[in-house]
VOGU-3710 file (C-alpha; in Angstrom, 3 decimals, decimal comma):
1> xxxxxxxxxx> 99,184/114,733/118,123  96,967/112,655/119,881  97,066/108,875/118,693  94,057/106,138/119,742  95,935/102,786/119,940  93,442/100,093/120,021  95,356/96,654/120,297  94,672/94,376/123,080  98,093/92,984/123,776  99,804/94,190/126,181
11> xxxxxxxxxx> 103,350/93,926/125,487  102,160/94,940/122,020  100,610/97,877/123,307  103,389/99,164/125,355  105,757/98,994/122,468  103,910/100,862/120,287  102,997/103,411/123,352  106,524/104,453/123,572  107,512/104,570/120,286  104,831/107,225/119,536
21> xxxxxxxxxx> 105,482/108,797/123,188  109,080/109,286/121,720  107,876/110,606/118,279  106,106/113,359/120,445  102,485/111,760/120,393  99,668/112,001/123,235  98,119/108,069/123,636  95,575/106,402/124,602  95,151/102,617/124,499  91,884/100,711/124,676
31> xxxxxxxxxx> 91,423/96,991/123,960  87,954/96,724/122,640  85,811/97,982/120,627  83,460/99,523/122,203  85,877/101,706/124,173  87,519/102,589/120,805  84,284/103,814/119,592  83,718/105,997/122,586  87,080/107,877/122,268  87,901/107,777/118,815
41> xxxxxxxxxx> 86,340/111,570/118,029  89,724/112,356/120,223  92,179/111,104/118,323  93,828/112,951/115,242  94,859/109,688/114,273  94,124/105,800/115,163  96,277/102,541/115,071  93,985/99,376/114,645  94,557/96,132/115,595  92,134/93,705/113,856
51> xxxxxxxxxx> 92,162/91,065/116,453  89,957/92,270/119,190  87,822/90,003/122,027  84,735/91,464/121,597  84,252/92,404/117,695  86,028/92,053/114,123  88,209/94,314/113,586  87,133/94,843/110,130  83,666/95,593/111,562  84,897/98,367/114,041
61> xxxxxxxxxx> 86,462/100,023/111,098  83,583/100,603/109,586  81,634/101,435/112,502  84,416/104,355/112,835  84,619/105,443/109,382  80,719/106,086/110,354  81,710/108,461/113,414  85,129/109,660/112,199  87,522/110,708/109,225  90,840/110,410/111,019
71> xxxxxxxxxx> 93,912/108,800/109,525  93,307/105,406/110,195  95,754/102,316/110,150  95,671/98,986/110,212  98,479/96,934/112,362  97,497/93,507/112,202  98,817/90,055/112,189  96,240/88,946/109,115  98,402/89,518/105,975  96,387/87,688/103,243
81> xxxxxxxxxx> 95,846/89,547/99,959  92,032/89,201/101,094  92,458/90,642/104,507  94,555/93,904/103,206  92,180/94,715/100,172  88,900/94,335/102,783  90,894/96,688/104,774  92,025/99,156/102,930  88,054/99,147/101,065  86,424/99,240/104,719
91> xxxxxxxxxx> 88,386/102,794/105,355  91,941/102,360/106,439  94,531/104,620/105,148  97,149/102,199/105,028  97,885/98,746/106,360  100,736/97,363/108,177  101,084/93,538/108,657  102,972/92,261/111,873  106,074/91,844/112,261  107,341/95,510/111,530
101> xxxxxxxxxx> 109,765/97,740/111,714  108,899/100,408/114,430  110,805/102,981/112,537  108,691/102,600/109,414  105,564/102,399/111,001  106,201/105,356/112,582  107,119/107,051/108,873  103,532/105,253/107,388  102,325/107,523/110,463  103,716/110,866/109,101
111> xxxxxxxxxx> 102,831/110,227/105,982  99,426/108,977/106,363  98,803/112,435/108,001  100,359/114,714/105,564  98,495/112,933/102,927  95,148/112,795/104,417  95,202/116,129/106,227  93,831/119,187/106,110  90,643/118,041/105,219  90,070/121,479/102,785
121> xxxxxxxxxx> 93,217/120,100/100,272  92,184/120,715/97,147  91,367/117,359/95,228  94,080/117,111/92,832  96,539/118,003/95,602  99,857/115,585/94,087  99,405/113,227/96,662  100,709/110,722/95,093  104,107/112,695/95,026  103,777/112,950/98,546
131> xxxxxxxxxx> 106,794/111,656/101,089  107,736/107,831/101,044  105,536/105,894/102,638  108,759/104,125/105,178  111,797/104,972/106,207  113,976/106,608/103,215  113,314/108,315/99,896  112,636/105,677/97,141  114,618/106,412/93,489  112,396/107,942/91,098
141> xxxxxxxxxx> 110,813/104,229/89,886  109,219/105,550/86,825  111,647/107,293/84,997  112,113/106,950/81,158  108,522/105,603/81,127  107,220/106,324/77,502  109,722/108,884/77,255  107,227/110,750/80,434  103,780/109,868/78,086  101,216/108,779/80,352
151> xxxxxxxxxx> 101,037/105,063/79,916  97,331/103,127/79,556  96,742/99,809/80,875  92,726/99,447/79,883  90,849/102,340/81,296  93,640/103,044/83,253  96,271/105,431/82,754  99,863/106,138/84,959  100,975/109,820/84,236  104,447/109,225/85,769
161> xxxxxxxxxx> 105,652/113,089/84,902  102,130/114,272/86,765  102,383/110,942/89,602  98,800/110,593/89,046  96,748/107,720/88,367  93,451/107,786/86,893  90,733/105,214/86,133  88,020/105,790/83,421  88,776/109,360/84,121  88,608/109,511/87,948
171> xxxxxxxxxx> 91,644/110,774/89,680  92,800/107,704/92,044  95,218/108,552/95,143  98,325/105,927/96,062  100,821/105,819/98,384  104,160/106,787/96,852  105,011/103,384/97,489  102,318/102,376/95,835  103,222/104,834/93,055  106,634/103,965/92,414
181> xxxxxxxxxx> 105,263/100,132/92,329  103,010/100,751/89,723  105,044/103,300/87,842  107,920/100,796/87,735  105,982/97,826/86,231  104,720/100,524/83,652  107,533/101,328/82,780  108,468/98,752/80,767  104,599/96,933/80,453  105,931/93,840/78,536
191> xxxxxxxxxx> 108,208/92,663/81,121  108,066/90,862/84,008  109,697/92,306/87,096  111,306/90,094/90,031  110,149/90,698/93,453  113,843/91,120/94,273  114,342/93,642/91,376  111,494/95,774/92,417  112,346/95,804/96,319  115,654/96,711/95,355
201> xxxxxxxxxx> 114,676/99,564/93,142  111,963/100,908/95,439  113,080/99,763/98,671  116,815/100,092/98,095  116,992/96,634/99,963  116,445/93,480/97,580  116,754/91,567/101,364  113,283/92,170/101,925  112,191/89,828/99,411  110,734/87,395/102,013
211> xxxxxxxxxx> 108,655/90,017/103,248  104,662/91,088/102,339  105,642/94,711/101,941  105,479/94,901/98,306  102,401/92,373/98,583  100,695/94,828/100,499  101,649/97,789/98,485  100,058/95,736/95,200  96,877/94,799/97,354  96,848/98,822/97,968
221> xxxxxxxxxx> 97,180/99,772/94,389  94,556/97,107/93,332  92,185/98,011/95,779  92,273/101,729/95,085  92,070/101,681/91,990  89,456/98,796/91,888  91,161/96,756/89,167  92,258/93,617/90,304  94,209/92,789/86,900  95,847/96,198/86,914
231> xxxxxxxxxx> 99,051/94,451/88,444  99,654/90,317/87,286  100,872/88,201/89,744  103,865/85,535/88,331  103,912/82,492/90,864  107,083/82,189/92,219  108,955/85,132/90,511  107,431/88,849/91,119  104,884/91,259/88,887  103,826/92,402/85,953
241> xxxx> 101,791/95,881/84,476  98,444/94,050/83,449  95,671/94,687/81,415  92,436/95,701/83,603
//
């Protein structure tokens, strides 16, 4: 597969060259955005970095969801909430904050492309039961929810037998990450889950807890599904199932 790396550091770049050189992938590395926008209808997929010299990353993402549908993600430094929703709303299929673990990045890779590709998949394809979105196989997160009932949370409802999501009625696609976040908190609504709890469950590795990987997952599942109070924030302590 051929990959467009735009990222215009250089040590940066080279890492992330070989790494996909190794993983079997064609490359080609620009540093602005101009030159990204000239080869992106190339690439079968693209890694963006969002801090470029001569535009906003966030801008060129748009300007290439204009020109081109290719898995897109996002490898960036900028790991506010703010930044990742914006993202993930301007067109990128998932969003990876820096520092990361080449293996998993190269796993969001795979699964980006299995889940966005072919473009003919029917709608209701079960993407959401798709491969994990890093390194591993997560535990089934939403088991014994409502006995397998879909569970409603406003005008949204977590059908954790089906792994779909829908709101008001519109089928919304996750992550399985993202999935086994949300179906986890729905599981039992009235509680509030620790961040290490949940990373241990879904991650298998309750170590990560001073990472943003879950934060980015919930910024994912917020922003897809457009519901900002779909997941509640605790200060200091981890998440809850909210009411939208």
């Amino acid at each position: 597969m051929h990959a467009l790396l735009v990222e215009d550091d250089d040590r940066m770049a080279q890492a992330l060259g070989t790494a996909l050189a190794q993983h079997g992938h064609t490359v080609r590395r620009v540093g602005r955005a101009l030159d990204a926008l000239r080869h992106v209808r190339e690439a079968d997929f693209v890694l963006l970095d969002l801090g470029l010299p001569d535009l906003d990353g966030l801008e060129l993402l748009r300007r290439l969801r204009t020109v081109c549908d290719a898995p897109l993600i996002v490898v960036t430094a900028r790991c506010e909430e703010r930044d990742i929703v914006q993202g993930l709303r301007a067109g990128a299929d998932d969003y990876v904050v820096k520092p990361f673990r080449m293996a998993e990045l190269m796993a969001r890779i795979d699964t980006v492309r299995r889940r966005t590709g072919p473009r003919t998949a029917p709608a209701g394809g079960g993407r959401t039961g798709g491969p994990a979105d890093s390194a591993g196989s997560a535990p089934d997160a939403g088991a014994g929810a409502g006995g397998g009932r879909p569970v409603r949370a406003g005008d949204v409802e977590v059908d954790v037998a089906g792994r779909t999501v829908t709101v008001a009625g519109a089928e919304v696609r996750l992550t399985r990450r993202e999935f086994d976040v949300l179906a986890f908190l729905a599981a039992r609504p009235d509680q509030v889950r620790s961040r290490e709890e949940i990373l241990d469950r879904i991650w298998g590795d309750a170590f990560l807890a001073a990472s943003r990987s879950l934060d980015v997952h919930v910024a994912g599942i917020r922003a897809k599904t457009g519901r900002s109070g779909l997941v509640r924030t605790v200060h200091g302590f981890g998440y809850q199932l909210g009411q939208p």
